[in-house]
Phi, psi and omega in degrees: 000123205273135161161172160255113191294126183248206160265009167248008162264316171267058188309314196293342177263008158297144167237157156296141170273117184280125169257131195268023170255120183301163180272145153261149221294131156347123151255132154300119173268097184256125171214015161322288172355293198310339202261340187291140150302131123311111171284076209278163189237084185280184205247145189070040194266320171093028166285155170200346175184160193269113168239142167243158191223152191225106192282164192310149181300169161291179162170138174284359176335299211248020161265135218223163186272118173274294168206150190232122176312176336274349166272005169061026162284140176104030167282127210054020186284084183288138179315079213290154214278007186270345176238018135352118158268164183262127152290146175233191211201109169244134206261133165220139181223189213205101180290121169301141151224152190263165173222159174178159174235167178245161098244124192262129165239152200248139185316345210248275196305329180302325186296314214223359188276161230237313187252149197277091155328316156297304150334292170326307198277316182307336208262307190290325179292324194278335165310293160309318198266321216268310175264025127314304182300314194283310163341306156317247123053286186282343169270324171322279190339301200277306182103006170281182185252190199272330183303119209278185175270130177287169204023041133213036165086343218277127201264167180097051162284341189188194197269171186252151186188177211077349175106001177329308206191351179322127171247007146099021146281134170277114178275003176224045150260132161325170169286335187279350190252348180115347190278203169269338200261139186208116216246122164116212185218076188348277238274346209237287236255121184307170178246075178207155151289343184266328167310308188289273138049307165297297177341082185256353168262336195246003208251357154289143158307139189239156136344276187323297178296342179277313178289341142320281166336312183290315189282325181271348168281313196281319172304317181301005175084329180340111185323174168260182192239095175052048187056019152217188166257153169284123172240075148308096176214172172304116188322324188286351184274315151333322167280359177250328151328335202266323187292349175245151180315351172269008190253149222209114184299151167280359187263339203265342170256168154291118226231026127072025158120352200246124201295130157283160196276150176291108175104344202305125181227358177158216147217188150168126219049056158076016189264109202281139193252120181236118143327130192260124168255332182281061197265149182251124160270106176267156178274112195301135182212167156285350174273122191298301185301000182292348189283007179257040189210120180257124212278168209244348133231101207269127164298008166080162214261156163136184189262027195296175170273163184038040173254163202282153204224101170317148162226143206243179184218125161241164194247130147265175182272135166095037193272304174220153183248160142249182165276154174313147171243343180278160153102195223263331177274153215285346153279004191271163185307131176227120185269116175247118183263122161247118198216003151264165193251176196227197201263327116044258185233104160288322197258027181014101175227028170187137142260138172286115130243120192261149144260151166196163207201124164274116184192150170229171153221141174250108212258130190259142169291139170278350187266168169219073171234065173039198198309350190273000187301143169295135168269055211265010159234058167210165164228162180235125165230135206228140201185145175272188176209157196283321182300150196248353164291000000 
């Protein structure tokens, strides 16, 4: 047969080159953690769940007139112990639940995969447990429940209730009623979800709408964070923030001694800004409860009606607590590797590696009419955004 041979006539003796340096895995940016009260959990303590405690706000009710210029009358008169004042003391607790995955590696692969499968599984589990944690955390927060959507994972179908995770805070007042919720561009944007929902001029996060925001954490007294407040959102929201003249890079300030935060990209009037990619996104609607529903096909980024309606976090300090996660105890996320064999696998043909984690999260009240107090030093603003990604 007459031609010239080429590298398409011997096809069969190329092969693909394997290279063994991996790509890197999709990663979550989870940085909610950073911002909680820590609880430590010691070990034989005989714990199951976290209660915290808060004594009563000041007040002048119970200051009383001793002697009153200019003649000091009622001067040596004391104070009967029926006008005392009383400390109260408010308790919120919270039952821990464990959790936990498997990934089975079978002894054939282990013998023969090109790449440490096991390392891998080991790396993917704490990954997995990590935007668990956080995911827990941002449906507390939000007042959504734990319930993932089937077949894709996504957590958050409705509001929580049954007892999923409730610590008996009310998650659903505005902020102008005294609650967390806050929509919009506030002082423009009706204060509903379904008012935001409509919204189309007033509805991206603003300068103007952080300082809103900034102002109802201070009235409500809310501590500071390392001397300011916190804003945890979504990059497209972060991105319509960048775009205005008040906005200040975390690389251009001086941060007086103090670690920037995890996720941290900038401020602005002094509202330190951290990023989120684990964000609950709802699907715009007219239905108020849709906003407990993290949606599972999102309508995409502008400011249109039924378009997706972000939910952002600003933080004062002590807003919600966890349990420790760090350190030596035995409730914290453990990665247990099983590679011997039992009655099971007599013939060890499979390794295990589990992860598993005892956690909550307890969103603490500010008030002090025992557990039904409003969870008023933190907000949830919920906002479209002008980007169209």
């Amino acid at each position: 047969m007459a031609g010239i041979t080429t590298s398409t006539t011997l096809t069969n003796q190329f092969q693909n080159y394997f290279s063994k340096e991996l790509l890197s895995i999709v990663q979550q940016e989870t940085i909610l953690d950073q911002f909680a009260m820590k609880a430590p959990i010691p070990k034989n303590n005989g714990n199951r769940a976290i209660s915290m405690f808060r004594f009563g706000a000041p007040s002048i009710a119970d200051v009383k007139t001793l002697a009153l210029t200019p003649s000091y009358s009622g001067e040596g008169t004391t104070i009967s112990s029926a006008n005392y004042r009383s400390l109260t003391l408010l308790k919120l607790d919270k039952g821990l639940s464990q959790y936990g995955q498997v990934i089975g590696l079978t002894d054939i692969l282990r013998a023969t995969d090109l790449f440490n499968s096991l390392q891998q599984a080991t790396k993917t589990s704490g990954l997995d447990m990590a935007l668990w944690v956080d995911s827990v955390i941002r449906n507390t927060l939000i007042g959504s429940n734990l319930t993932l959507h089937s077949g894709t994972g996504v957590m958050g179908t409705a509001a929580e209730g049954a007892g999923t995770f409730d610590n008996s805070d009310a998650c659903n007042i505005v902020a102008t009623s005294g609650g967390i919720k806050v929509y919009g561009n506030p002082s423009l944007c009706a204060q509903s979800f379904s008012g935001l929902n409509t919204e189309t001029t007033n509805s991206t996060m603003t300068a103007s709408s952080v300082l809103d925001s900034m102002t109802r954490l201070k009235r409500n007294r809310a501590p500071l964070i390392n001397g300011g407040y916190v804003l945890a959102t979504d990059p497209r929201v972060s991105r319509d923030l960048m775009r205005d003249s008040d906005w200040l890079n975390a690389s251009n300030y001086g941060n007086k001694g103090q670690p920037f935060y995890k996720g941290e990209v900038g401020s602005i009037y002094g509202c330190r800004v951290v990023t989120q990619t684990n964000s609950f996104v709802s699907k715009g609607s007219g239905t108020d409860t849709d906003e407990f529903i993290n949606t599972t096909s999102p309508n995409g980024g502008g400011t249109g009606a039924t378009k997706d309606i972000i939910a952002s976090f600003f933080f004062g300090n002590e807003a919600f607590g966890i349990p420790a996660l760090a350190g030596d105890d035995p409730l914290s996320p453990k990665v247990v590797i099983t590679d011997t064999p039992d009655k099971s696998d007599p013939l060890n043909q499979l390794v295990t590696v589990g992860v598993k984690l005892f956690f909550a999260t307890l969103r603490l009240a500010a008030g002090n009419t025992g557990t039904t107090g409003n969870p008023t030093w933190y907000l949830v603003h919920r906002t479209k955004t002008a980007s169209t990604l």
